[in-house]
C-alpha positions as CSV (number, residue, x, y, z in Angstrom):
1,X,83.0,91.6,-120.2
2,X,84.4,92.7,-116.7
3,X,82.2,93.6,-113.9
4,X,82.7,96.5,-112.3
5,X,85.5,96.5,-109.1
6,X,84.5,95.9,-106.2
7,X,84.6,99.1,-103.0
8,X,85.6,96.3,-100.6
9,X,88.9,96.2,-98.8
10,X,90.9,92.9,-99.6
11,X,90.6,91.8,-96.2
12,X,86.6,91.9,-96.7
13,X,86.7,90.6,-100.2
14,X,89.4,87.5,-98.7
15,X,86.8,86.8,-95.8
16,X,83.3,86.9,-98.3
17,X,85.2,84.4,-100.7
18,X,86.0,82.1,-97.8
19,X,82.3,82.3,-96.9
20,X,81.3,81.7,-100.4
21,X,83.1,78.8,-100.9
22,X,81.8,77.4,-97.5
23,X,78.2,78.0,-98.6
24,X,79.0,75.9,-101.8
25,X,80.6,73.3,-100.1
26,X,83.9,73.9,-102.5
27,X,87.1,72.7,-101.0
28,X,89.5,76.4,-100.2
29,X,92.3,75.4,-102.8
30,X,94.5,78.4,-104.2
31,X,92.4,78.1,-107.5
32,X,88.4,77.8,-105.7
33,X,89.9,80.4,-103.7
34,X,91.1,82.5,-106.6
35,X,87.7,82.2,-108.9
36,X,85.4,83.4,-105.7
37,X,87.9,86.5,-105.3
38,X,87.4,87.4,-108.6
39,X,83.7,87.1,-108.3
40,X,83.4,89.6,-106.0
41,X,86.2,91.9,-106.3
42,X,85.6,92.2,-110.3
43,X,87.1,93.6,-113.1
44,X,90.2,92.5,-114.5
45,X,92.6,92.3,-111.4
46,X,96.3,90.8,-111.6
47,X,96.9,89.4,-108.5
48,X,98.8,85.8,-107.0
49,X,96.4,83.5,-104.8
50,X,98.8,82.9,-102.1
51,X,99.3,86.9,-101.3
52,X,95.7,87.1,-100.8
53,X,95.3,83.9,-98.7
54,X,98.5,85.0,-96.9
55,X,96.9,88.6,-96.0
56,X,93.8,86.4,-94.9
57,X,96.1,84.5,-92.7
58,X,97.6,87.6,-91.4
59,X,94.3,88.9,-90.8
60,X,92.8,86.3,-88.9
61,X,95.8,86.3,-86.7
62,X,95.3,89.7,-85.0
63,X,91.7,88.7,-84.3
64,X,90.9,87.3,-80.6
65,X,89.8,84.1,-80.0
66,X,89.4,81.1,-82.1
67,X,89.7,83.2,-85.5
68,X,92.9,84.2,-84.3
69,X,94.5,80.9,-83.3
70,X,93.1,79.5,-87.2
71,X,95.1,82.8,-88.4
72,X,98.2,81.6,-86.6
73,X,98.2,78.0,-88.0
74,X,97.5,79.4,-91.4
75,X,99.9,81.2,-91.3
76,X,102.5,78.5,-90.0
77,X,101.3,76.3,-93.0
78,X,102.1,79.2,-95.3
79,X,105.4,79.5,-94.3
80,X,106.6,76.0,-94.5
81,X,104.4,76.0,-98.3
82,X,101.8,73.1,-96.7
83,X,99.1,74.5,-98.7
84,X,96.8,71.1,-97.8
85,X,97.5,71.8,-94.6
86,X,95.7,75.1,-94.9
87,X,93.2,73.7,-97.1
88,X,92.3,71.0,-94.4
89,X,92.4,73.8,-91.6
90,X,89.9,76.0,-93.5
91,X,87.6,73.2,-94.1
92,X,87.6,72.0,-90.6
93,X,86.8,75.4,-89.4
94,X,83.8,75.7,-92.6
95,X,82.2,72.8,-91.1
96,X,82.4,74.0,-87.7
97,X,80.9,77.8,-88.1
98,X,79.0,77.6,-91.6
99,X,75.3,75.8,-91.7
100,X,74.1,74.7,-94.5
101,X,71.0,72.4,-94.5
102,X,71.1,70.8,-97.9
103,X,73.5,69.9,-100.4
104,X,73.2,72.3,-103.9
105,X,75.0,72.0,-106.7
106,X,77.9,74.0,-106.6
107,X,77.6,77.8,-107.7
108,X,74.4,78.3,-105.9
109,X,73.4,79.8,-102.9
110,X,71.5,78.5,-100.0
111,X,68.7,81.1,-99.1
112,X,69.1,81.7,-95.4
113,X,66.3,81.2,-93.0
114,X,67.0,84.1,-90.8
115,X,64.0,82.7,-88.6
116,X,66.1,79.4,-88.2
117,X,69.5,80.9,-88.5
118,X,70.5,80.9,-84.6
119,X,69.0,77.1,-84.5
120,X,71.4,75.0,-86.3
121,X,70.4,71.5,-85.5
122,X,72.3,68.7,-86.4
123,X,70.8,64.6,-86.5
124,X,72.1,64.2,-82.3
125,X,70.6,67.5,-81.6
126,X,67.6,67.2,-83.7
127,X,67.1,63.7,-81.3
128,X,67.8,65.6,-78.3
129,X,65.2,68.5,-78.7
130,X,62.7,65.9,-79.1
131,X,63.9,64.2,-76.1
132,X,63.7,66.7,-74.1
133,X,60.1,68.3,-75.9
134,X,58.9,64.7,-75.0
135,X,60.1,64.7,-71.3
136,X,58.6,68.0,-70.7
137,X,55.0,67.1,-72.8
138,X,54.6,64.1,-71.3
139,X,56.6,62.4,-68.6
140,X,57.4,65.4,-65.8
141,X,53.7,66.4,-65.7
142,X,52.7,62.6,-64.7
143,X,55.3,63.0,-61.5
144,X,53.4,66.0,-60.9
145,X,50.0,64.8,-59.5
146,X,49.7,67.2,-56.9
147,X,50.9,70.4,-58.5
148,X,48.8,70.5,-61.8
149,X,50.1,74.5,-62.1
150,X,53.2,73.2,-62.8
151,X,51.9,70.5,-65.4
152,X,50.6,72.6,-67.2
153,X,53.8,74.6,-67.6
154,X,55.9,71.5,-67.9
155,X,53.7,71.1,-71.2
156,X,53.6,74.2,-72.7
157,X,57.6,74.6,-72.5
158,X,57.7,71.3,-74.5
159,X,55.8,72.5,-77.1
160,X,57.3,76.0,-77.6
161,X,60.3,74.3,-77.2
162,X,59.7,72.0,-80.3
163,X,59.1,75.6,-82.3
164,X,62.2,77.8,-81.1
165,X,64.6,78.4,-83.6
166,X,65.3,81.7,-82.9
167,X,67.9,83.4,-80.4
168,X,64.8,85.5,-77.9
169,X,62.5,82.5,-78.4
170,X,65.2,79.7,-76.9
171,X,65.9,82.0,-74.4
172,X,62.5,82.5,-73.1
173,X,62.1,78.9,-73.4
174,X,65.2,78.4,-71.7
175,X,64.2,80.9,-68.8
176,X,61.3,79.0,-68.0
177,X,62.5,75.5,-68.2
178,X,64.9,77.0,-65.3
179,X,62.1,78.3,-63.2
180,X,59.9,75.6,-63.3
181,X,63.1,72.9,-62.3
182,X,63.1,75.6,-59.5
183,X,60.0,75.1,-58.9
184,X,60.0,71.4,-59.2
185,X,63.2,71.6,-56.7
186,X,61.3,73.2,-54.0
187,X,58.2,71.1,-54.2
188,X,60.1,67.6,-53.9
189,X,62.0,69.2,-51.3
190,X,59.0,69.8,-49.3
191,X,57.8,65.9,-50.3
192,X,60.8,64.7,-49.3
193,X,60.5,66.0,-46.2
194,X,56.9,65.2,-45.6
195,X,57.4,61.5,-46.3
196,X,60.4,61.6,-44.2
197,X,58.6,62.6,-41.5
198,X,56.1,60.6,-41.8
199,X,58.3,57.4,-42.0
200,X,60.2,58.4,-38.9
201,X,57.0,58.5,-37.2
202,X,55.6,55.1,-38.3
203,X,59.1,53.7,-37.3
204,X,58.2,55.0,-34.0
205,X,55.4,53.5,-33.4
206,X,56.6,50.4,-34.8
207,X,59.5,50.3,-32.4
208,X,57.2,51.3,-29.5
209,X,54.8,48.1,-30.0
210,X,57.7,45.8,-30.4
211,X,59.2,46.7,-27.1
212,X,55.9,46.2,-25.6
213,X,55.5,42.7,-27.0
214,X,56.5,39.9,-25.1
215,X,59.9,38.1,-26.4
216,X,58.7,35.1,-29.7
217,X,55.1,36.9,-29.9
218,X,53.5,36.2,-32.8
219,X,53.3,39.8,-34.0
220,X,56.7,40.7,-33.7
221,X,57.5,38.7,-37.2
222,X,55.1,41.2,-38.8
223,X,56.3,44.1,-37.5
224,X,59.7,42.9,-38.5
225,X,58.7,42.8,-42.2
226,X,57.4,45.7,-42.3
227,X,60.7,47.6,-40.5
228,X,62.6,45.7,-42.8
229,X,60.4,47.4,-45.8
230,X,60.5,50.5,-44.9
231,X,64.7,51.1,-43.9
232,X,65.0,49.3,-47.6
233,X,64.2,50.9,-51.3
234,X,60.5,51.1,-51.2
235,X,59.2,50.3,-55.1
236,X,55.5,49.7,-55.8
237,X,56.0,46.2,-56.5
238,X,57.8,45.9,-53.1
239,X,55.2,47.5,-51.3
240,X,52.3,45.0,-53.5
241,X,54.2,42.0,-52.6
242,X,54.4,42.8,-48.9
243,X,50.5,44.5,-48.1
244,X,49.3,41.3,-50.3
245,X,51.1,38.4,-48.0
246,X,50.2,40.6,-44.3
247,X,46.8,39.9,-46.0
248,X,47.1,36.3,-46.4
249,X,48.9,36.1,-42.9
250,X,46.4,38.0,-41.1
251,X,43.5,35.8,-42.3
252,X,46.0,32.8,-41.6
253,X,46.6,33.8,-38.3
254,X,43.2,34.8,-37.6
255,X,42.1,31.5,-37.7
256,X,44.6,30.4,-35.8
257,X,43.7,33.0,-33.4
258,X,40.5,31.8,-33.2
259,X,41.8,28.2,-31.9
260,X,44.2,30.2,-29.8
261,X,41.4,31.4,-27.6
262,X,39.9,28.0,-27.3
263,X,42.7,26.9,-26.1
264,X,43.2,29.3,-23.4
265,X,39.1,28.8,-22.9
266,X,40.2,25.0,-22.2
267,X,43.0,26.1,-19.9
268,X,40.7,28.9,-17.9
269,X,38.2,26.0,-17.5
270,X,41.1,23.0,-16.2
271,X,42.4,25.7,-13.5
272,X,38.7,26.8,-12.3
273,X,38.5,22.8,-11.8
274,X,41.6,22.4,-10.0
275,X,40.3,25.3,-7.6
276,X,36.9,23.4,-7.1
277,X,39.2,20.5,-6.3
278,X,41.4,22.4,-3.7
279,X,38.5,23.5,-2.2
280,X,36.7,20.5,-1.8
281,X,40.1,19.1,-0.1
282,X,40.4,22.0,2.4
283,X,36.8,21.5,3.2
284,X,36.8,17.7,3.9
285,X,40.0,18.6,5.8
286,X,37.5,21.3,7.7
287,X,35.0,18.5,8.3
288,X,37.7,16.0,9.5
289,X,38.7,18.2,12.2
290,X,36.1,19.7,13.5
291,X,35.0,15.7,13.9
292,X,37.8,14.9,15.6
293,X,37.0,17.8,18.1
294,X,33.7,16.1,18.7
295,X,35.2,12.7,19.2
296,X,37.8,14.6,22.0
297,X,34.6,15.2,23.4
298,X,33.1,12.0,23.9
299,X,36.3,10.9,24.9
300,X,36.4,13.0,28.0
301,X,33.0,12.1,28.9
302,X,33.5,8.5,28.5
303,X,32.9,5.9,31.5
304,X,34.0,2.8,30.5
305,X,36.1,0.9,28.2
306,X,33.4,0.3,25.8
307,X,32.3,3.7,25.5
308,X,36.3,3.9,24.5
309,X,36.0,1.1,22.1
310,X,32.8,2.9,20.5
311,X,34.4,6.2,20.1
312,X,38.0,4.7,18.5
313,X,35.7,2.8,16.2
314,X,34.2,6.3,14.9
315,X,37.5,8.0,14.7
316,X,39.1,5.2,12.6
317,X,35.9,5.4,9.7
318,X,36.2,9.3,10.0
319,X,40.3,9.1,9.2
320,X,39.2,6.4,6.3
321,X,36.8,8.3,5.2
322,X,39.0,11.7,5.1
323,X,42.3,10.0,2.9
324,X,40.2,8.7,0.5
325,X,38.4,11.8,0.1
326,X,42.4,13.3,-0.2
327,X,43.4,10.5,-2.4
328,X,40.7,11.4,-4.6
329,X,41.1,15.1,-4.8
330,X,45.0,14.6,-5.4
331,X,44.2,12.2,-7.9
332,X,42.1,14.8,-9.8
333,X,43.9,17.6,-9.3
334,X,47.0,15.4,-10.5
335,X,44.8,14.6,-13.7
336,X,43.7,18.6,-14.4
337,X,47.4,19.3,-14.0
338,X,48.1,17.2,-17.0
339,X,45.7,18.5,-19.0
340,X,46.6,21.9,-18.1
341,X,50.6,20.9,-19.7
342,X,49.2,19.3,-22.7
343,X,46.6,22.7,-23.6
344,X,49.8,24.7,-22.8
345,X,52.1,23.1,-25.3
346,X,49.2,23.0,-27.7
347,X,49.2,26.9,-27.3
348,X,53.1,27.2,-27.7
349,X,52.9,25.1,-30.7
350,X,49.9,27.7,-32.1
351,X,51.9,30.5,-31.5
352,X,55.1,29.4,-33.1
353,X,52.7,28.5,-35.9
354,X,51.4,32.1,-36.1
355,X,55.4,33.4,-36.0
356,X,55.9,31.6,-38.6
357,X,53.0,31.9,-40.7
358,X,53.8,35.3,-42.3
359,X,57.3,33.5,-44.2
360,X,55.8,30.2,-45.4
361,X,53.0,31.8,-47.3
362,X,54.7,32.2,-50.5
363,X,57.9,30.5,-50.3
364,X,59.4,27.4,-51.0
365,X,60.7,25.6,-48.0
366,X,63.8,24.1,-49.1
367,X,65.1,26.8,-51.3
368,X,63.4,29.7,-50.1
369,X,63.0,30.9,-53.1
370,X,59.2,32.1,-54.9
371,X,56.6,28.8,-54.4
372,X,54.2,28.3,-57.6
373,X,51.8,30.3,-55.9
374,X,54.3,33.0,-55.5
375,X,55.3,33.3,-58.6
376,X,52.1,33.0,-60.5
377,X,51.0,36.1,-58.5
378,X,54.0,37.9,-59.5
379,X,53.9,37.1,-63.2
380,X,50.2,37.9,-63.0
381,X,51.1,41.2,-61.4
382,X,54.0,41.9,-63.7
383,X,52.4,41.5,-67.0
384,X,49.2,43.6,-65.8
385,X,52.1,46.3,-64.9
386,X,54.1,46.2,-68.0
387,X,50.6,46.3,-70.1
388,X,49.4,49.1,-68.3
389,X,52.7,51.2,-68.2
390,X,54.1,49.7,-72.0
391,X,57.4,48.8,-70.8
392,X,59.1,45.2,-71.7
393,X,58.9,42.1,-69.4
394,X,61.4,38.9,-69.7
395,X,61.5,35.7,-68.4
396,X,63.8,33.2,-68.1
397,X,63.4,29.4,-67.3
398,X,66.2,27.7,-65.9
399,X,66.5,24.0,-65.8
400,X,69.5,22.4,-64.3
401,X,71.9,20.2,-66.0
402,X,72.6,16.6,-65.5
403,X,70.6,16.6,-62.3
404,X,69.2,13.4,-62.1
405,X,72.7,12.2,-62.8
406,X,73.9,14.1,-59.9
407,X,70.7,12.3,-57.2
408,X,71.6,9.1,-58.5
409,X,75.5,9.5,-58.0
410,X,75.7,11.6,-55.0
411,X,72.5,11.0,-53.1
412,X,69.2,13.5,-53.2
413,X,70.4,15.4,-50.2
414,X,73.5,16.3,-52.4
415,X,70.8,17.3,-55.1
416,X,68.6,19.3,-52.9
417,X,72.0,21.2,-51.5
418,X,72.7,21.8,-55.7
419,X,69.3,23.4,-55.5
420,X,69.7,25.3,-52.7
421,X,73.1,26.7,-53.7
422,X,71.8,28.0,-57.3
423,X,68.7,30.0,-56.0
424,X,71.9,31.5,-53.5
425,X,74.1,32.3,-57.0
426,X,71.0,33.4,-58.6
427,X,69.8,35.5,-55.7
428,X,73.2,37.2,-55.0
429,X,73.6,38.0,-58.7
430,X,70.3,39.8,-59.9
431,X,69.3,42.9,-59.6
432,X,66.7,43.7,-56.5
433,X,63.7,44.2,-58.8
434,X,63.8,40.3,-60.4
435,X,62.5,37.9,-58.8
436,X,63.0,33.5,-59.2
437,X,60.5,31.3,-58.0
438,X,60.8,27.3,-57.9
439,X,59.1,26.2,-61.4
440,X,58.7,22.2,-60.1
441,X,61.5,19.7,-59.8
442,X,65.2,21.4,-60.5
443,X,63.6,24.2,-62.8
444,X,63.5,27.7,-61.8
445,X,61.6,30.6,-63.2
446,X,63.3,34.3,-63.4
447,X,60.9,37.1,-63.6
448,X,62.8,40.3,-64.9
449,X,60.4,43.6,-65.0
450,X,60.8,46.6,-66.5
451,X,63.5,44.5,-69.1
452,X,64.0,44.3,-72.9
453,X,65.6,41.1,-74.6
454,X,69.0,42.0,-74.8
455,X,69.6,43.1,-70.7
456,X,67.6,40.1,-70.3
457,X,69.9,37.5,-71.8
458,X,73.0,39.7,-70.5
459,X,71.5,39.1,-66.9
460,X,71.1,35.7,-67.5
461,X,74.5,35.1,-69.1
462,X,76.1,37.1,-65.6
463,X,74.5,34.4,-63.3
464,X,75.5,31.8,-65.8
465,X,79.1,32.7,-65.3
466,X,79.2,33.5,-61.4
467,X,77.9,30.0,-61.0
468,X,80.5,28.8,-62.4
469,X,83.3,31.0,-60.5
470,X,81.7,29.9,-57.0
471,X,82.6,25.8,-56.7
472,X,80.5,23.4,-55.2
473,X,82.1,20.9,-53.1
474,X,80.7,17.6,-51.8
475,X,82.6,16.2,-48.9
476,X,86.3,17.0,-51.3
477,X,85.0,16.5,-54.2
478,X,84.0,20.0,-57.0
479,X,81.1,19.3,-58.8
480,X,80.4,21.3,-61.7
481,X,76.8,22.8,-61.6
482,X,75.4,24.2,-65.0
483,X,72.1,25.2,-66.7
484,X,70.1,25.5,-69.7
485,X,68.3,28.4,-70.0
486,X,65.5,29.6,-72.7
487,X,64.4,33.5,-72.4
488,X,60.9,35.0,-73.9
489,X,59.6,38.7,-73.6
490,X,56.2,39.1,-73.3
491,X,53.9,40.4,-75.9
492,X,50.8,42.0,-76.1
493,X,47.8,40.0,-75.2
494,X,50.0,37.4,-74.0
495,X,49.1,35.6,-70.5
496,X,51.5,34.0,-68.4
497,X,50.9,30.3,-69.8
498,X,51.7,31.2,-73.4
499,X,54.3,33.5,-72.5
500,X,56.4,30.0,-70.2
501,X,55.3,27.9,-73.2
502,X,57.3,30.1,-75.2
503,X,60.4,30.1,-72.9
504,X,59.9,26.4,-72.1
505,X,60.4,25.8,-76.2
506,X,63.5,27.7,-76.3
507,X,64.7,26.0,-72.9
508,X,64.3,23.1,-75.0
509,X,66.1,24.2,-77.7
510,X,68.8,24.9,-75.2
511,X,69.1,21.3,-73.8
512,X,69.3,19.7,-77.6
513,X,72.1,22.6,-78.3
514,X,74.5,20.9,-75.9
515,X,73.3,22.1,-72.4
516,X,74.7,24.8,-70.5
517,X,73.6,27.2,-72.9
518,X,70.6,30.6,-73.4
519,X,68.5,30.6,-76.2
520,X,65.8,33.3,-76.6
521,X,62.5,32.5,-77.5
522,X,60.7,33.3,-80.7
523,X,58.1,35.9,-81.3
524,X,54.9,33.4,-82.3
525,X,53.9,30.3,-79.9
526,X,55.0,27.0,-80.2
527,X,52.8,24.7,-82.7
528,X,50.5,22.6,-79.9
């Protein structure tokens, strides 16, 4: 039985069996093509395939836009009789503009949502959204502290963002993801500005004490670091690492300080001395000649020769007496001069101490690279970070190959040179948030926040390689410097000593391996 025909024009009954046969997923041959005509033009209609999908071709062409380039190469394809050509640009252009959300079997229809229609979201989409939903919900409002207004906004567009599937609802959302980044703009702006001022005023007073410091003062090293810290990418842990060793210098210095001021009592004490003793010298000298005077005196007066003889008696004891009361006082003031060098060069030495307090804290002398003490305050630091904030934290440990063969061939100065040029490599090649401190002996510890497994052992692999690009050379001779390496991420609940146990096994996994080689460490502890 026929149905009854269609009303349509040809041009609408070509274009709603080119829809239907995208909405079934059926590939647009002359014969799919020809069965969903039928469908909905009914009756019993005598017709050829390739007119009708020649008038769509046609059609398409004198429409604007993409619809009209698709009529043109359809219409190319029919004229050179490429008909998989046109099958191929018809599906290409289904898949583009048609949405369907399951697979049915063919000869259904997919009920449309019209709610969902203008949202058609595929898997990278679908990931996006959520991305962004999650950015909104919870990571914006956290940078927003001081403008809870704008949290709360930054929350509710998540979440209405996560239901929008319609055309007025992703526009609104839209709309006011726009006005709060607006928002947001104006308000780091004004932050941005704030702090800078406020930098440029601390480096202002920080210049202004300097230049009022004499030249080597104990002082200026301080104020150094901290100009050094501020014209450089502040981070938190930059700014922990640096308040945390002032602290440990100031109480260094302070008692240093202390026996500073003794010092300079000692000195203030030698000098009032050396006064006493100058004045005790004038006033002998005072003495002498207002005896001498007297003795002019009797002189004049005298009658005789033995009055003469008395008088040049006196006058000899009095001159005796006076240089040995002048030997004396040089002799004293000789001996207070001394003392006054020796308490001065003690103070010099005090002070360079206190200069160079503030870089000896936590640093390794020959390498200048973390101490122990360094380092376990930044792994301690680290992993209470990472816990609180849930992001990944790696180590590495580094030991150096063959390096007691290298002392025993070339001398330990050679070794302690080896040492000193690998913490350079290493240095030079991480990034400026990792950190190596000297483990003990030739091994090294690298401390990589904020870092999952894989970026770990690529950062480690980098350093491996540029030591080997930059030569060593002892007196003319390359020596070839190389280490084993073993790499562990920290995991919850882990402290610091399980967590280098765990990279000190793979380190030795490493070494057995064949040296010069990374091996990452596994999740559980090593057996004790």
């Amino acid at each position: 039985m026929s149905k009854k025909p269609s009303t349509q024009s040809p041009v609408d009954i070509a274009r709603e069996a080119f829809q239907r046969l995208g909405t079934r997923r059926i590939a647009p041959t002359p014969e799919a093509y020809r069965v969903a005509y039928e469908e909905i033009q009914g009756g019993d209609i005598e017709f050829r395939p390739e007119t009708v999908l020649a008038n769509l071709a046609s059609n398409l062409a004198m429409q604007p836009g993409e619809a009209g380039k698709l009529g043109q190469r359809l219409t190319v394809s029919i004229e050179v009789g490429d008909w998989e050509a046109y099958g191929q640009e018809l599906n290409e252009f289904a898949e583009q503009n048609m949405y369907v959300r399951s697979v049915v079997p063919h000869g259904e229809l997919v009920p449309v949502d019209l709610e969902r229609e203008f949202i058609r979201d595929s898997k990278k989409e679908k990931v996006l959204r959520e991305v962004l939903a999650r950015v909104l919900i919870f990571n914006l409002p956290s940078l927003l502290p001081s403008a809870p207004e704008m949290a709360n906004e930054s929350k509710s567009a998540g979440q209405d963002l996560k239901m929008a599937f319609s055309e007025p609802t992703m526009n609104e959302v839209v709309t006011r993801i726009k006005q709060l980044s607006f928002q947001i703009e104006l308000k780091t702006g004004d932050m941005a500005q704030q702090q800078e001022l406020l930098m440029r005023l601390f480096q202002l007073l920080l210049d202004n004490i300097h230049g009022l410091l004499e030249q080597g003062s104990w002082l200026s090293g301080q104020i150094t670091a901290v100009q050094d810290l501020i014209t450089g990418p502040i981070s938190q842990t930059s700014l922990a690492d640096a308040t945390k060793s002032l602290k440990e210098v100031i109480y260094k210095q302070g008692l240093l300080k202390n026996t500073l001021s003794e010092e300079k009592v000692v000195v203030k004490n030698m000098m009032l001395t050396f006064v006493d003793r100058l004045s005790a010298m004038v006033s002998t000298t005072n003495e002498y000649h207002q005896t001498i005077t007297g003795f002019s005196q009797q002189i004049s007066q005298a009658g005789n020769i033995s009055d003469l003889n008395s008088v040049l008696t006196d006058i000899m004891r009095e001159t005796q007496n006076a240089q040995d009361q002048a030997m004396r006082s040089r002799d004293d003031m000789e001996t207070a001069r001394q003392e006054v060098q020796k308490a001065e060069a003690r103070i010099q030495a005090l002070e360079t101490q206190l200069v160079q307090m503030g870089e000896l804290v936590r640093e390794d002398q020959l390498t200048g690279s973390l101490n122990r003490r360094g380092m376990d305050e930044s792994l301690d630091r680290e992993i209470t970070n990472a816990v609180r904030r849930d992001t990944p934290l790696c180590i590495a440990l580094l030991d150096l190959d063959d390096f007691k063969r290298i002392n025993d061939t070339h001398g330990h100065a050679t070794g302690d040179e080896v040492l000193v040029h690998l913490v350079q490599v290493v240095k030079d090649t991480l990034r400026k948030l990792d950190v190596i401190a000297r483990f003990g002996g030739e091994e090294f510890l690298v401390l990589m926040p904020e870092t999952g497994p894989l970026d770990a052992m690529q950062i480690i692999t980098r350093v491996q390689r540029e030591l080997t690009k930059r030569i060593f050379m002892h007196d003319t001779q390359r020596l070839l410097i190389t280490f084993s390496a073993g790499v562990a991420q920290h995991t919850k609940g882990e402290d610091q000593t399980e967590l280098i146990k765990r990279a000190d096994a793979a380190l030795y996994k490493a070494k057995n391996a064949g040296k010069n080689r990374i091996v990452f460490a596994d999740a559980t502890p090593p057996a004790k």
